[in-house]
C-alpha positions in Angstrom: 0.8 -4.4 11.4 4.2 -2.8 9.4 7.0 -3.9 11.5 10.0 -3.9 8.9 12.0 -6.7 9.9 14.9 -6.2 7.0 17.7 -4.4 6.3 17.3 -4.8 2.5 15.8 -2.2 0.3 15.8 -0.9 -3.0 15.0 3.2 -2.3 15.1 5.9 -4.6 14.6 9.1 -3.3 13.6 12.3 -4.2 15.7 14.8 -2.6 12.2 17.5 -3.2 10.3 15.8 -1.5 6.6 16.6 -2.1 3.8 19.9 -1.8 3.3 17.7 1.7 6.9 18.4 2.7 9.7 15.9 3.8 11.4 13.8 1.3 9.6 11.1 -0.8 10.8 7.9 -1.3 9.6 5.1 -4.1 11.1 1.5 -2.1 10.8 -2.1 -1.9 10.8 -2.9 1.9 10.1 -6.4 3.9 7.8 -6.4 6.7 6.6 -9.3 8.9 3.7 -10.2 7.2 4.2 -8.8 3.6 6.4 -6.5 1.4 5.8 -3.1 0.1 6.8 -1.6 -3.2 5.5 2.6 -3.8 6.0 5.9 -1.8 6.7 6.4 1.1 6.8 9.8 2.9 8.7 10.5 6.4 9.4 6.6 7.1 5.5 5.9 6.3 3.6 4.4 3.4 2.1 7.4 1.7 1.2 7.8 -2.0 0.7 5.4 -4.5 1.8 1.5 -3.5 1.8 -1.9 -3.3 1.7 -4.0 -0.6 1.7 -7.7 -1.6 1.0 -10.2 1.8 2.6 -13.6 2.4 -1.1 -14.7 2.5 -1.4 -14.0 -0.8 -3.7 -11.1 -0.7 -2.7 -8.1 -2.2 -3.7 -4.3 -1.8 -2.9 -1.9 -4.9 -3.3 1.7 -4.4 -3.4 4.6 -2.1 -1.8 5.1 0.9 -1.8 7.9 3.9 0.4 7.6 7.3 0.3 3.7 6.8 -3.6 3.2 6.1 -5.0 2.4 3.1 -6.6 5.6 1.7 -8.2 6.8 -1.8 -8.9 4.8 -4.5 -7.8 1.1 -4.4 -8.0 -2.5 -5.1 -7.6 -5.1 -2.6 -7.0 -8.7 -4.2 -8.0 -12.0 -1.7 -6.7 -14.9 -1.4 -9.4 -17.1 -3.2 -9.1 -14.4 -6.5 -12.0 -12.2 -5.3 -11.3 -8.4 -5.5 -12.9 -5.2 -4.3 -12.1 -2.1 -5.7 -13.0 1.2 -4.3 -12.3 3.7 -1.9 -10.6 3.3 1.3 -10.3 5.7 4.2 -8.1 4.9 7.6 -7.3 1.7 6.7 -11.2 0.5 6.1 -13.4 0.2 2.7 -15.4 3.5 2.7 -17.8 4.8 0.0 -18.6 3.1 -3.4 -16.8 0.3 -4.2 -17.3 -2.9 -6.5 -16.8 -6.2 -5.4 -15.9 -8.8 -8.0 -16.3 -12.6 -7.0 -13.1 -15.3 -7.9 -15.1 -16.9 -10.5 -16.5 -13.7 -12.4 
């Protein structure tokens, strides 16, 4: 899923890192299928980010190792949204799903 395929990227680090330890990041990195734009954490996706697909679908939120995790919004191609929680990668808990044309 996150193969980063260029050597291009806007990072800004934060040489305290965070209470999880290791050195936080807040970068704009191409992968195969999408790019990324938040935190990042040891080389992963962790915190609060962006990752916008070439499909056009979107996910805004949290992230954890990689997964989506916590509180997000995920944007589909047709317009439709779900916004909610998210655990390993998955929808999980309450969430509201709002159609394209509402």
């Amino acid at each position: 899923f996150l193969t980063w395929v260029e050597t291009k990227q806007m990072e800004i680090r934060n040489p305290y890192g965070s209470a999880g330890g290791g050195e936080a990041h807040y970068v704009v990195r191409s992968f195969k299928n999408g790019t990324y734009t938040g935190r990042m954490l040891d080389g992963k996706l962790h915190g609060r980010g962006r990752y916008s697909f070439y499909t056009g679908e979107m996910y805004d939120g949290e992230w954890r190792n990689n997964k989506m995790e916590g509180a997000g919004e995920y944007t589909y191609g047709d317009g439709s949204r779900f916004k909610g929680e998210y655990k390993d990668g998955l929808k999980h808990g309450v969430g509201t799903y709002f159609p394209a044309d509402g």
